[in-house]
C-alpha positions in Angstrom: 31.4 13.0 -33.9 27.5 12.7 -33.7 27.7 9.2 -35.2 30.6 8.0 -32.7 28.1 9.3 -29.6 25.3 7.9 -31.4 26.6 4.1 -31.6 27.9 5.1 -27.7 24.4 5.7 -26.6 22.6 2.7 -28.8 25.6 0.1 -27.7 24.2 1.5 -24.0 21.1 0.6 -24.3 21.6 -2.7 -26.2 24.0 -4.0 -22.9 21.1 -2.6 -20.8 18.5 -4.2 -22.3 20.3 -8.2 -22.6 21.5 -7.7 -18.7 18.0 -6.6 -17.7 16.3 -9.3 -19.6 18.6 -12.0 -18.2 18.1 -10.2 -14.3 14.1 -10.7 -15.0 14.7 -14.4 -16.0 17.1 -14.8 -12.9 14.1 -12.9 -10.5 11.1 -14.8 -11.6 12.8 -17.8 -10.8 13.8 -16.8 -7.1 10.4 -15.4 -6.7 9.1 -18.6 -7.8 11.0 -20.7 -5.3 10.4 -18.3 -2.8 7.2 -16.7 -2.6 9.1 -12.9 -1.6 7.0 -10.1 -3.2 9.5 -7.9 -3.0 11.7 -10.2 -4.8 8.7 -10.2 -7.4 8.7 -6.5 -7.2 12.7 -6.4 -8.6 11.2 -9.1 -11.2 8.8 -6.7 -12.6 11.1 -3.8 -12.3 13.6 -5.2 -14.3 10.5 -6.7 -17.2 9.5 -3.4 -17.0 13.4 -2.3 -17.8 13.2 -4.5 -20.8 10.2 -2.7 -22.6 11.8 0.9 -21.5 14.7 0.1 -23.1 13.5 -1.2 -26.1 12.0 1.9 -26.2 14.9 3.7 -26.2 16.8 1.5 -28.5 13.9 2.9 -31.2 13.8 6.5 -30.3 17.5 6.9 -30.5 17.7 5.5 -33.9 14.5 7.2 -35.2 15.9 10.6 -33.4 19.5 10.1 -35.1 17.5 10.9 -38.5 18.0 14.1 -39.8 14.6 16.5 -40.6 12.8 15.7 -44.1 9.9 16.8 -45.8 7.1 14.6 -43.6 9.4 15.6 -40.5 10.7 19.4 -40.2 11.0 19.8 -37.0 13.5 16.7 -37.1 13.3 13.4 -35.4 14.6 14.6 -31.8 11.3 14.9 -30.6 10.7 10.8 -30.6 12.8 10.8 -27.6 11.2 13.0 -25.4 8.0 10.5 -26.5 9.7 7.9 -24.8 10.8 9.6 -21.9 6.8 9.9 -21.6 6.2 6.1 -22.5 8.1 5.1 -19.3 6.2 7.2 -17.1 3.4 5.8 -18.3 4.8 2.2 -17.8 6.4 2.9 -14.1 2.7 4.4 -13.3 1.1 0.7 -14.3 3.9 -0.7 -12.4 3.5 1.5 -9.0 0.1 0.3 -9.1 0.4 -3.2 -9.4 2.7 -3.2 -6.6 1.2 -1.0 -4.6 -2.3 -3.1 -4.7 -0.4 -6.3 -4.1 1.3 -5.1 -1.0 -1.8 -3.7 0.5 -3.5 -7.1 -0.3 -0.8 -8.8 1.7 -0.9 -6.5 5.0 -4.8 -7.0 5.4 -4.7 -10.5 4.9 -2.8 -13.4 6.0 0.6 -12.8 4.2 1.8 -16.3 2.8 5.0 -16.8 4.6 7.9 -15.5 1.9 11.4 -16.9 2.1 14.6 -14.8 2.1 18.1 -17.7 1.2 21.6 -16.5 0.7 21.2 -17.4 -3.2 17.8 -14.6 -3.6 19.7 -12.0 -1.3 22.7 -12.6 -3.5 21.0 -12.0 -7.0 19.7 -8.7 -5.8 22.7 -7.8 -4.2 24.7 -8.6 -7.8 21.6 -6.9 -9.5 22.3 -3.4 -7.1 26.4 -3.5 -8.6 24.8 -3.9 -11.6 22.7 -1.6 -11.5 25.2 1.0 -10.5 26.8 0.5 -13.6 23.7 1.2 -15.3 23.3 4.5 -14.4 26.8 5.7 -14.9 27.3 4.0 -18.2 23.7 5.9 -18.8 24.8 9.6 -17.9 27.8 9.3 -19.9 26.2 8.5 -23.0 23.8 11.0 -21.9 26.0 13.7 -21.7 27.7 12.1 -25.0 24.6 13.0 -26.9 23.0 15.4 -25.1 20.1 13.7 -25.1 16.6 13.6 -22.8 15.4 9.4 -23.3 19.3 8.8 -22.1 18.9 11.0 -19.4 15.3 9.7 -18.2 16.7 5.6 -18.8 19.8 6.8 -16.1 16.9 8.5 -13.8 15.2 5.4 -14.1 17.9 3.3 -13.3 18.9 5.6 -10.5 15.3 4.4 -9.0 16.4 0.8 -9.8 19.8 1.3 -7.4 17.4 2.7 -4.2 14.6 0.1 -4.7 17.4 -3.1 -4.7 18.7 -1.4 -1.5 15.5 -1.4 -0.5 14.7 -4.8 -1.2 18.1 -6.2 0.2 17.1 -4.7 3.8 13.2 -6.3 3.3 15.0 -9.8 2.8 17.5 -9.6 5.6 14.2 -8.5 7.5 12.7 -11.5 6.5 15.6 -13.7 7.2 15.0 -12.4 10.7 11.5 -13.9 11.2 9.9 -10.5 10.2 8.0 -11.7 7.6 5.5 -8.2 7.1 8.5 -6.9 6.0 8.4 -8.1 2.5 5.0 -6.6 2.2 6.2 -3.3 3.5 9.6 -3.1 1.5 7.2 -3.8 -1.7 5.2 -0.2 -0.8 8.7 1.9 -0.2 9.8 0.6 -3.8 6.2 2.1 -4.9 7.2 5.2 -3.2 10.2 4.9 -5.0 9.1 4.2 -8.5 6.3 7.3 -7.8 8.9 9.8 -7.0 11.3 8.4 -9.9 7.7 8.9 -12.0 7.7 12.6 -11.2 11.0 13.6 -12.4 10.9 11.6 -15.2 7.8 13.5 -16.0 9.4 16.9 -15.7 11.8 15.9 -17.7 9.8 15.1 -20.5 6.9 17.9 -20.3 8.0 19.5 -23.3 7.2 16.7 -25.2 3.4 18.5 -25.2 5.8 21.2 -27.2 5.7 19.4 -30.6 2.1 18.6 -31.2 1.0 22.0 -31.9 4.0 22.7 -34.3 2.5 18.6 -35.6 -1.3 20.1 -36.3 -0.5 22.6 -37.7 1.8 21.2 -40.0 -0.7 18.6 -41.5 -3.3 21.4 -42.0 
């Protein structure tokens, strides 16, 4: 039974991760004909998807192991690493955005572009994204296990920040171009707040370090 959730949760991930590699192909080249930084944002989002779920595709199959004589606490533990990895990787990301935007509301924002075929990928990448996070807490509840848990947090973010981006284009359709800038700092908001739960999820990863010294004394 622990190998059928097992292959559930890795054959998760491994559909995650091609999708999300394909979105940030499909994002850099919007942002590219159209200058949006919020579409830029959803580009980096989703990169940043890539390297979380790569992530996870590791921990799951190093966790799977059973304890041995280097390891006897068991290899559980490697997930709860990786639920700390992608904090670490959505705090780079919160700041790169964050700067960026700021940049673009002091100075003279370079006018951004918002046609049907960039409000269509996002809105393709929010029902996608939707899937994500259910596909997620299934195999989550499948294997009881934290990095699934945090990867269907994260992509829970990923649903509220497309929304978010959606409204900043139609904005920009509009003539409101400041919009694109602003939109950019709510999906920093929203990748800080996503940042804080995913930490206290993963706290307890401080748990196995002591048990880790003193083991190698």
């Amino acid at each position: 039974m622990q190998i059928s959730s097992t292959r559930k949760g890795e054959r998760a991930v491994l559909w995650a991760l091609i999708v999300s590699a394909l979105l940030a192909v499909g994002k850099l080249v919007v942002w590219a004909l159209t200058s949006s930084l919020v579409v830029l944002s959803q580009a980096l989002d989703s990169i940043l998807d890539v390297v979380i779920l790569i992530l996870l595709l590791v921990s799951l199959r190093v966790a799977a192991k059973p304890a041995d004589e280097s390891h006897h606490y068991g290899h559980g533990k490697a997930e709860n690493l990786a639920a700390l990895l992608q904090t670490i990787l959505l705090a780079f990301i919160l700041a790169a955005l964050a700067w960026e935007a700021v940049e673009r509301l002091i100075s003279a924002p370079p006018k951004a572009y918002a046609p049907w075929y960039a409000i269509a990928l996002l809105g393709g990448s929010l029902v996608i994204d939707i899937f994500r996070v259910r596909l997620f807490t299934s195999a989550a509840r499948a294997e009881d296990s934290e990095a699934l848990r945090a990867g269907a947090l994260n992509m829970s973010g990923d649903v509220v920040t497309a929304l978010v981006a959606l409204l900043a284009l139609g904005l920009v359709r509009a003539g409101l171009t400041e919009a694109d800038a602003v939109g950019s700092l709510v999906v920093s908001a929203g990748v800080a707040a996503a940042s804080f739960r995913v930490v206290k999820r993963s706290v307890d990863v401080c748990s196995w370090i002591e048990p880790l010294l003193l083991e190698r004394r």
